[in-house]
C-alpha positions in Angstrom: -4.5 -30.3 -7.2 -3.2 -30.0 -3.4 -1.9 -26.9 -2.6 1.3 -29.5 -0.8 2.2 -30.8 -4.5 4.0 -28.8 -6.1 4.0 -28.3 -10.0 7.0 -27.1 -11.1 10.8 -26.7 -9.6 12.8 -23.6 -9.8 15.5 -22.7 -12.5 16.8 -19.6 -11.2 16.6 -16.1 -11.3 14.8 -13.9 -14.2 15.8 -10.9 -16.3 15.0 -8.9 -13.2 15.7 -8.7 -9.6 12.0 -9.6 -8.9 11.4 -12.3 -11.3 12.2 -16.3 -11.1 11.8 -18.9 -13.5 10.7 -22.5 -12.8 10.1 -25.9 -15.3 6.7 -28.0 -15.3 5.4 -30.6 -17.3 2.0 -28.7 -16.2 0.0 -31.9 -16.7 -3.4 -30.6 -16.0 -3.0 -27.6 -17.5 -3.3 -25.2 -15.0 -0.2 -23.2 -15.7 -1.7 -20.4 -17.5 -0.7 -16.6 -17.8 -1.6 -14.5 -14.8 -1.9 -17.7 -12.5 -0.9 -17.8 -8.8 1.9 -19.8 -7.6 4.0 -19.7 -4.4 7.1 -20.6 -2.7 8.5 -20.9 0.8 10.7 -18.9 2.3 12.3 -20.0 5.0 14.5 -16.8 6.4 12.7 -16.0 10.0 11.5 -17.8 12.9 8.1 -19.8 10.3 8.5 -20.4 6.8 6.8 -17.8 4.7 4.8 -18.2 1.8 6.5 -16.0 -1.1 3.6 -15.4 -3.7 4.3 -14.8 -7.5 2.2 -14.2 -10.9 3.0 -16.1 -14.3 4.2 -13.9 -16.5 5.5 -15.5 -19.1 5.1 -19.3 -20.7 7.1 -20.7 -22.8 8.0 -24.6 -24.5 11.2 -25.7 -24.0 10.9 -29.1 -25.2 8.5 -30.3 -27.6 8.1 -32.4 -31.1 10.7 -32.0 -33.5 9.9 -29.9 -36.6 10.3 -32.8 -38.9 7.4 -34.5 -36.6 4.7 -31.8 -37.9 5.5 -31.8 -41.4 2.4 -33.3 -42.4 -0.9 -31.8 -41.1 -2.9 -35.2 -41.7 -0.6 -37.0 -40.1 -0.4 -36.9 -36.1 2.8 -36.0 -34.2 2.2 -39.0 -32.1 1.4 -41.6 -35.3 5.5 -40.3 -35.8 6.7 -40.5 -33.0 6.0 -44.3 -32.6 6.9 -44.9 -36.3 10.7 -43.6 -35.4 10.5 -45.0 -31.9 10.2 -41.7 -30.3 9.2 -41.6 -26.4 6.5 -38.8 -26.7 5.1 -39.7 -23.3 6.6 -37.0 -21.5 7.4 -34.7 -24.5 5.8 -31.7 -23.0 8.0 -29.2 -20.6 7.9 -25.7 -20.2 9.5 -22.6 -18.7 7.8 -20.4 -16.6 9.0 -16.5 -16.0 7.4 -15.6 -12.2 6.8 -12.0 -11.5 7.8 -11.8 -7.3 4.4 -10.3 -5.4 6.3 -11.3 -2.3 4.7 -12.4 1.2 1.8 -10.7 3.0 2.4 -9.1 6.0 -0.8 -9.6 7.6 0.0 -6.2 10.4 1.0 -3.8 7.4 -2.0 -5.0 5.4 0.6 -4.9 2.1 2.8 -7.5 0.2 6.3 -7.5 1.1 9.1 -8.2 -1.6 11.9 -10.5 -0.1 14.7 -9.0 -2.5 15.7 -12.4 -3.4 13.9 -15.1 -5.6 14.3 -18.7 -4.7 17.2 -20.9 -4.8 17.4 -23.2 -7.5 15.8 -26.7 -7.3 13.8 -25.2 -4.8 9.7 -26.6 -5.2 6.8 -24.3 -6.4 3.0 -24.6 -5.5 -0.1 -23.8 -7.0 -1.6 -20.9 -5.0 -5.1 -22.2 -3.5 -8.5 -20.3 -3.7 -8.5 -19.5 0.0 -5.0 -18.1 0.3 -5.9 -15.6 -3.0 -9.3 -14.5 -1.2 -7.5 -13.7 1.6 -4.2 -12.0 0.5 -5.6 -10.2 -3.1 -8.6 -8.1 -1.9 -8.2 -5.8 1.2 -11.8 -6.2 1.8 -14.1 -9.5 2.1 -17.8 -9.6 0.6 -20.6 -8.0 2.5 -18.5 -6.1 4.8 -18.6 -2.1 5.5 -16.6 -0.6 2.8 -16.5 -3.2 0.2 -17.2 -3.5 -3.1 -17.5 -7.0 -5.1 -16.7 -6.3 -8.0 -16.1 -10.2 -9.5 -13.9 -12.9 -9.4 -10.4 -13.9 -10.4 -10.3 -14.6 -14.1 -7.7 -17.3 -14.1 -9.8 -19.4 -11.6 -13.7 -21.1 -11.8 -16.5 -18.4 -11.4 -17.0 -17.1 -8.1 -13.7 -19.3 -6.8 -11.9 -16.4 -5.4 -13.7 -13.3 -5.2 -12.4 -9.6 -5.9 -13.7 -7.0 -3.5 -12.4 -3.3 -3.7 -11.9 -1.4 -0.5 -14.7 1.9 -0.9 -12.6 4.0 1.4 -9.6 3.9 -0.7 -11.0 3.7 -4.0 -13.5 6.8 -3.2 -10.6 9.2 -1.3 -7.6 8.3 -3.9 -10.4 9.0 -7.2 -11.0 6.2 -9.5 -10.2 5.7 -13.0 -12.1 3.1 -15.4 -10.2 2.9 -19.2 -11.9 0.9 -22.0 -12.2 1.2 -25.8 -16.1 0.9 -27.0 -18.1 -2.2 -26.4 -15.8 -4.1 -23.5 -18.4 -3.3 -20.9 -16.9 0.2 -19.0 -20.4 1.4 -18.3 -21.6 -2.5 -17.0 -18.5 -2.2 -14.9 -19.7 1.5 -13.3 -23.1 -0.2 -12.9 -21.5 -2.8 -10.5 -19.6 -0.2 -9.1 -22.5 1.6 -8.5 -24.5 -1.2 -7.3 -21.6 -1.7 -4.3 -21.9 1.7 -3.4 -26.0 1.2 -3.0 -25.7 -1.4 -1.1 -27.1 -1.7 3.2 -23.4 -2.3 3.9 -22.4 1.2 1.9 -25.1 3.7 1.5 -22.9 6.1 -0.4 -24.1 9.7 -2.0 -23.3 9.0 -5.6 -23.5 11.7 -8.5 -23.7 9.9 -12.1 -22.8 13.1 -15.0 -24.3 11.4 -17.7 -23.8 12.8 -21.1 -25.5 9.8 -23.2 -28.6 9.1 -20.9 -27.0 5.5 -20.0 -27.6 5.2 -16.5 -31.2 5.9 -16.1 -32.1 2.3 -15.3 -30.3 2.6 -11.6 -33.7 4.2 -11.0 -34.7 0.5 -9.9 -32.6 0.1 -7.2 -35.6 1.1 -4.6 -37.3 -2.0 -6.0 -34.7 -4.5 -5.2 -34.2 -6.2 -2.1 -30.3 -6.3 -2.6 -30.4 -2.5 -1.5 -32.7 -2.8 1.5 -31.8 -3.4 4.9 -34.1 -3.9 8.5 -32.9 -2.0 11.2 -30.2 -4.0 12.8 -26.1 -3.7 13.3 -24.2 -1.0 14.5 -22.8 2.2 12.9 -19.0 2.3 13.3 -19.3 5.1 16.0 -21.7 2.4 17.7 -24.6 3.7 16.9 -27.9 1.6 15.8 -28.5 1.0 12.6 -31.9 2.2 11.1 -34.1 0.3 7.9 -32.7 1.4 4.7 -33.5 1.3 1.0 -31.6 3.0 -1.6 -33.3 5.8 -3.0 -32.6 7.0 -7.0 -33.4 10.4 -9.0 -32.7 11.0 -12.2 -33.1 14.6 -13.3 -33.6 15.0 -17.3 -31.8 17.9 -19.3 -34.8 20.3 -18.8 -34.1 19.7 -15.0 -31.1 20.8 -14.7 -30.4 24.5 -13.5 -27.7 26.4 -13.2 -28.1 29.5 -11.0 -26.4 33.0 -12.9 -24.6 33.8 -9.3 -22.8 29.9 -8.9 -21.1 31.3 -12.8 -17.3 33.2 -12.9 -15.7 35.4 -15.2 -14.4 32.6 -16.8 -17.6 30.7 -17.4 -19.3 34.0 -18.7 -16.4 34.0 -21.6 -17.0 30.5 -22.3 -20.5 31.1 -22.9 -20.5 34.4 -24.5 -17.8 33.3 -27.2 -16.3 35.6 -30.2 -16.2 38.2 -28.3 -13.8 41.3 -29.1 -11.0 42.2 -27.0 -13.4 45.8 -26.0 -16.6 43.0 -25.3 -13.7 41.3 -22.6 -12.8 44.3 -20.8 -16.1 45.8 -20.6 -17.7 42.3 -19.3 -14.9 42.5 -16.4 -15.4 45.9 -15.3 -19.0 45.2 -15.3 -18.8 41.9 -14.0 -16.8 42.7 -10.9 -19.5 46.1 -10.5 -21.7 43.6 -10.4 -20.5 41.2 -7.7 -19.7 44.2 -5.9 -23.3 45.4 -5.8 -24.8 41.6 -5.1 -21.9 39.8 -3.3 -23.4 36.3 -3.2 -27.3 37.6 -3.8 -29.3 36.0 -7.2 -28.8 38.4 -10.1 -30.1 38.3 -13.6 -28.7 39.2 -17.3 -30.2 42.4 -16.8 -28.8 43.0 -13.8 -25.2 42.4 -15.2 -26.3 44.8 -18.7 -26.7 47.4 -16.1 -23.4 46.9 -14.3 -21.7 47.1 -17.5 -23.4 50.3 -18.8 -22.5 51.9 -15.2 -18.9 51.0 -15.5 -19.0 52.2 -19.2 -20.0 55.4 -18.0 -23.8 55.6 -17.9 -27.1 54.2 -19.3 -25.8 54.5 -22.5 -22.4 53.8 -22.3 -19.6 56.2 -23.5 -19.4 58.1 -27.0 -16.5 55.4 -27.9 -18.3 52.3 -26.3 -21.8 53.0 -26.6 -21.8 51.2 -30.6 -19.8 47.8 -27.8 -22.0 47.8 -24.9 -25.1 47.4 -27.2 -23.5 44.6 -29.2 -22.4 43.2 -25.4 -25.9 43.6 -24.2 -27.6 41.4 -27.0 -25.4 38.7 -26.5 -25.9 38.6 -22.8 -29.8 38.9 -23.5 -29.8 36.1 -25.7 -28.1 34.0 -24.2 -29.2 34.4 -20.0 -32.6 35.6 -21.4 -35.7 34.8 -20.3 -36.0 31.6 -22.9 -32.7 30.3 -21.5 -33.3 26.8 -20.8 -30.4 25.7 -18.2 -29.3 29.0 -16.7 -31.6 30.7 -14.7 -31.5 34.2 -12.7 -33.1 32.4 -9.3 -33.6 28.3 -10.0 -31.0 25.9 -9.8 -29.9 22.4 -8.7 -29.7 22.5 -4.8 -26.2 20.2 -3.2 -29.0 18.1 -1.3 -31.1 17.5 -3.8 -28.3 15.7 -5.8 -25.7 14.3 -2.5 -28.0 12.0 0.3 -26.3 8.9 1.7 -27.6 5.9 0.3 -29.1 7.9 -2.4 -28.0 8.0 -6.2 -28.6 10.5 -8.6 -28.2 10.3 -12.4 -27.6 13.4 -14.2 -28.9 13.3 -17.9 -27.2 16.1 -20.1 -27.4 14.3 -23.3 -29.4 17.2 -24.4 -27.8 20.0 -23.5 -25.3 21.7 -25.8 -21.0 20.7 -25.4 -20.0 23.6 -24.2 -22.8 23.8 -21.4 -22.4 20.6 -20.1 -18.7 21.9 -19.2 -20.1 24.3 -17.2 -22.3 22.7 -15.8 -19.9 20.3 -14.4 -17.6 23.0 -13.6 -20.2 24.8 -11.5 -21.4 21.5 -9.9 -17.8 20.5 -8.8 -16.7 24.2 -7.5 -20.1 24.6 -5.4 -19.4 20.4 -4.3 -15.2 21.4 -3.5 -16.4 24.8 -1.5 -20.1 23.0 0.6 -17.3 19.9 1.8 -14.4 22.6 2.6 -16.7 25.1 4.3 -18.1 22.4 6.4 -15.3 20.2 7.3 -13.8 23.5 8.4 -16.9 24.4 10.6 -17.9 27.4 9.0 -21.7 26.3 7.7 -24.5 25.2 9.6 -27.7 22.6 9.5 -29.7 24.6 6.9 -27.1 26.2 5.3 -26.8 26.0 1.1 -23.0 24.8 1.6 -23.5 22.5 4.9 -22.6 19.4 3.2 -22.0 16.9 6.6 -21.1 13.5 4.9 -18.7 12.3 2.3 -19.7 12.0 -1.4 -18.0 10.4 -4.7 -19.1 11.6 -8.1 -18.9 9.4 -11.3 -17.8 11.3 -15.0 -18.7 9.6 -18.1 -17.1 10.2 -21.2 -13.8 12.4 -18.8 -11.9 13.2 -22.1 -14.9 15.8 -22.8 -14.3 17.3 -19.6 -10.9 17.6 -19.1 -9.5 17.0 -22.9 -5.8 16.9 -23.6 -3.6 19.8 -25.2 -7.5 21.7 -24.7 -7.9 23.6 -21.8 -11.8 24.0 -20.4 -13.0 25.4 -17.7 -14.2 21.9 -16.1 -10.7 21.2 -16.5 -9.5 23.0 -13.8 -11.7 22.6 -11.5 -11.3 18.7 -11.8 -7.5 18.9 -11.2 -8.0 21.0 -7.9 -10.9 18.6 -6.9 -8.5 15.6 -7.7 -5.6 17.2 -5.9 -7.4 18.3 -3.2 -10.5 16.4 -3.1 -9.2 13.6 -0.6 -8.7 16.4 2.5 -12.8 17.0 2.2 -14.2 13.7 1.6 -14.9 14.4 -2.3 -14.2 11.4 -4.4 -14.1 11.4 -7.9 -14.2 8.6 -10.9 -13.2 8.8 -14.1 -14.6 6.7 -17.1 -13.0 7.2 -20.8 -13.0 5.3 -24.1 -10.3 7.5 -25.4 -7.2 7.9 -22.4 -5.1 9.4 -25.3 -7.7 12.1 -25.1 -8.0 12.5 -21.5 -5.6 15.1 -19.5 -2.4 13.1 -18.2 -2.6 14.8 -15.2 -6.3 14.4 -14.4 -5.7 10.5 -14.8 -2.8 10.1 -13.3 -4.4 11.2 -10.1 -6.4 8.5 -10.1 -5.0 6.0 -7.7 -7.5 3.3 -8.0 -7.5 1.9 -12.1 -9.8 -0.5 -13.8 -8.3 -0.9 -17.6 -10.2 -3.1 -19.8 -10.0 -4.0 -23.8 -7.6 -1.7 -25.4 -6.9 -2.0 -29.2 -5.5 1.4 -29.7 -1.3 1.7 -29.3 -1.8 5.3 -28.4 -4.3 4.8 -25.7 -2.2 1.8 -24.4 1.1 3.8 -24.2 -1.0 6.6 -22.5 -2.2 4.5 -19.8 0.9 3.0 -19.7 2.8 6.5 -19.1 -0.1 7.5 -16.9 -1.1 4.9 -14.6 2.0 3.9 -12.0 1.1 0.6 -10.0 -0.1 -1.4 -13.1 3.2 -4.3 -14.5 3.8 -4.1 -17.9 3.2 -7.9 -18.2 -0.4 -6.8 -17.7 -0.8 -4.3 -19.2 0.5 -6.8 -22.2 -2.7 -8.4 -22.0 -5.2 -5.1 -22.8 -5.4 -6.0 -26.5 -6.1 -9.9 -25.3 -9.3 -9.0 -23.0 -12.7 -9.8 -23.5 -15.6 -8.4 -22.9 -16.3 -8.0 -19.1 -13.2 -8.8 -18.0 -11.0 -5.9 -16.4 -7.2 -5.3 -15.0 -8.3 -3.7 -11.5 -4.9 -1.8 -9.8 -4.4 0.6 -7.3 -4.6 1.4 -4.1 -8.4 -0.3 -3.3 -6.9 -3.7 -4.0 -3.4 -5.2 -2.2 -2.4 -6.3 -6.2 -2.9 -5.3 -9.7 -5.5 -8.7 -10.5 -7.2 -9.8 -13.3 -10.9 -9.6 -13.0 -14.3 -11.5 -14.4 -17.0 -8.6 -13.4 -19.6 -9.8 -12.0 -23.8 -10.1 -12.9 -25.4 -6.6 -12.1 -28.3 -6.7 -10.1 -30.4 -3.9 -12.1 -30.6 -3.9 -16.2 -27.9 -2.4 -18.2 -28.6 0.6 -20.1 -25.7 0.5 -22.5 -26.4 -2.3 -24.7 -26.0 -1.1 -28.9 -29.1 -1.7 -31.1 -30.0 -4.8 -33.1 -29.3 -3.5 -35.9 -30.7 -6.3 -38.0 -33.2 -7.7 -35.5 -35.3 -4.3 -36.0 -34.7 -4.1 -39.9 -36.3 -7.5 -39.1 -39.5 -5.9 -37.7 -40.0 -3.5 -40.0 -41.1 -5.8 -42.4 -43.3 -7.3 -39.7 -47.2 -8.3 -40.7 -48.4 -5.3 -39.0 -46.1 -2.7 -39.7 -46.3 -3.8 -43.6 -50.2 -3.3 -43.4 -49.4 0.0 -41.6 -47.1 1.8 -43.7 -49.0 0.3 -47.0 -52.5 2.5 -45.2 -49.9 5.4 -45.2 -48.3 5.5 -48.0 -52.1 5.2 -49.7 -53.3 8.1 -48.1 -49.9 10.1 -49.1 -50.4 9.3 -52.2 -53.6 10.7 -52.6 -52.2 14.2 -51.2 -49.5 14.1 -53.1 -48.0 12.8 -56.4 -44.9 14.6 -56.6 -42.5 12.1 -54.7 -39.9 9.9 -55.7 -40.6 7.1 -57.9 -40.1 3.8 -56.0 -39.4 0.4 -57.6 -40.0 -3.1 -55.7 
């Protein structure tokens, strides 16, 4: 339909100051929930065009209840029986949520503070004007990210393209319950990032091994470029292909000296209130002795038997310090398989532009992967500060010279509510803080009830998808400003791969179909009966029948089995 028709005509104003409603026959059927329509307002010097969101559809004139009494007899069949006119039966009342104009200079919709007159004629919104005025960015261009299309209209009708530079310096928060495609959308996410007209350095912590098929990206041409363009400084652009390391749970390192206080009673739990105080005098000996030089767990056993007052420790403590030093030993020890006295995880190993590394700590213990995240953040917060601030140098540990945006799966285990951990903290002052340096942080969670309030409601940029449960709807409802209740309505209603994206990286809370990824998705749930299938397959029945012979021949003492 022509963007000049128009489909309905106004009623008058809402329950609200920034709603309107209008009547349609809506006779192709366009007039759905969350579609785009528009009005003209003609208050300055060129009329402007007013844009609004269906929020609300509702029948005001329709067949009679008498009319479907009988389920095998048709309305219509009725309606001519009793001379009924049924031709134009149909009419509805739409409720209009007011987006208002763009202003084209402030980049930003502007609310007029007054819906239209009554009588007053209302459009369909067209693709063009939506790809123009919903997305602050256009596909392919430095700093975007194409995430999908608009869910109300055909596929690939009016695109939806995050702005990067928004969505990485105000954080990023994706909300889903299980199975409605959170970890496809960070794979598209990702993907954008990648890309020759991005070429972020990305950190992926991931705590179920999900991600490791981003290791293609080097093989695609999608996220390789020739030399060519110009840098925004005006620089030339060199080739490019996106580069990906994964680092497995026996890879990861974390140095004794990058570990606190804190982290040291985290890890060394049960402790008595003697084991504290002698672990802090010793502790701070220690730091005093080393400043920011490697030391070991024996190094620390012998700052706390200094402090303690000798080799031995004192007549009252000497029974504490040895009960202190075997839980040090055994758990910084020699055998230790993620802390280490000298090895660890170097900041430019894990952060090069156009490079992105997955982080698989699906093996490692709860508790450790805290810490890990915690002592990965702190070192991150203090190599962007230090250099922003001028006070590294090329070669330096902490010289960190470029932006970087770090992805959490599964946030609720790292910065759980009414539970304080130690990643906790550190995420809030990253969060807080994190814009001034260039550190960008993203936030993915089945369970936002779990998650601390305050870590996601720092997260300016929001992509909610399916969400069943009423506590994790009113959470994100409490927590997330910039998201209208009339969409957030529609959480229960969503399918799979379709997502509310909100914020500050769009110019409008929108409704979003994501998009194809580019590389396989790791994600997917077993076929459950497709492999009970295949164990019954020819070969496997020959198999285990050759194995259970030869069992049975060692052994006769099993379990009686019937078939």
């Amino acid at each position: 339909m022509a963007a000049s028709t128009p489909v309905g005509i106004t009623k008058g104003p809402g329950e609200t100051p920034h709603e309107f409603t209008f009547i349609s026959r809506d006779t192709h059927h366009i007039l759905r929930t969350g579609e785009y329509v528009w009005y003209a307002l003609d208050d300055g010097p060129a009329a402007r065009t007013v844009l609004g969101r269906i929020v609300e559809r509702r029948a005001v004139r329709q067949y009679p209840d008498s009319f479907l009494a009988e389920p095998e007899v048709p309305p219509a069949t009725v309606a001519a029986l009793v001379g009924f006119d049924d031709s134009n039966n149909d009419l509805f009342e739409l409720t209009v949520a007011i987006m208002g104009y763009y202003d084209t200079a402030m980049s930003t919709f502007v609310n007029p503070w007054i819906p239209p007159l009554s009588g007053r004629p209302i459009y369909l919104a067209d693709d063009t004007l939506l790809a123009q005025v919903l997305s602050k960015k256009t596909v392919g261009t430095v700093g975007s990210a194409h995430i999908g299309d608009l869910l109300t209209r055909d596929p690939g009708a009016v695109p939806i393209v995050v702005d990067v530079k928004e969505m990485v310096s105000t954080h990023l928060a994706i909300i889903a319950s299980t199975g409605s495609g959170k970890s496809y959308l960070a794979g598209v996410l990702i993907e954008e990032l990648m890309r020759p007209y991005n070429r972020a350095a990305v950190l992926i912590i991931d705590p179920h091994g999900e991600y490791n098929t981003l290791e293609t990206l080097p093989n695609h041409a999608a996220f390789a470029a020739a030399p060519g363009g110009r840098t925004a400084s005006g620089g030339e652009l060199g080739p490019y292909r996106a580069a990906a390391r994964v680092f497995l749970h026996d890879q990861v390192k974390v140095r004794l000296n990058t570990l606190e206080l804190s982290d040291l009673r985290t890890l060394l739990p049960d402790m008595t209130e003697k084991q504290h105080n002698l672990l802090t005098q010793g502790f701070r000996l220690m730091k005093d002795r080393k400043h920011t030089a490697p030391w070991s767990a024996s190094d620390l056993v012998k700052a706390i038997k200094d402090s303690a007052g000798g080799e031995d420790g004192t007549r009252d403590d000497s029974g504490t310090v040895g009960a202190l030093e075997w839980k040090i030993q055994s758990r910084f020890g020699d055998n230790e398989m993620v802390f280490s006295a000298t090895q660890h995880l170097d900041l430019h190993e894990l952060f090069q532009p156009g490079q992105c590394t997955i982080l698989q700590i699906n093996e490692i213990d709860d508790r450790d992967q805290q810490v890990i995240v915690a002592t990965i953040l702190r070192r991150l917060y203090k190599a962007r500060m230090d250099t922003d601030r001028g006070k590294t140098h090329p070669g330096d540990e902490y010289h960190l010279p470029y932006p970087v945006f770090v992805l959490v799966e599964e946030a609720h285990h790292f910065a759980p509510a009414n539970a304080q951990v130690l990643s906790t903290t550190i995420l809030k002052q990253v969060l807080a803080e994190g814009r001034k340096f260039g550190l960008g942080i993203g936030l993915i969670s089945q369970r936002p009830g779990k998650l601390d309030p305050d870590v996601l409601s720092q997260c300016q940029t929001q992509c909610i998808m399916r969400i069943v449960n009423e506590v994790d709807q009113k959470t994100v409802a409490t927590a997330i400003e910039g998201v209208g209740h009339e969409l957030l309505r529609n959480l229960p209603a969503l399918s799979k791969g379709q997502v509310i994206i909100a914020g500050s990286a769009v110019n409008t809370p929108v409704l979003c179909r994501v998009r194809t990824r580019l590389t396989p998705h790791g994600g997917e749930s077993h076929n459950a009966p497709a492999r009970w299938q295949e164990h019954f397959a020819a070969d496997s029945l020959a198999d285990r029948a050759r194995d259970a012979a030869i069992m049975s021949r060692k052994d006769n003492t099993g379990p009686r089995i019937f078939r």
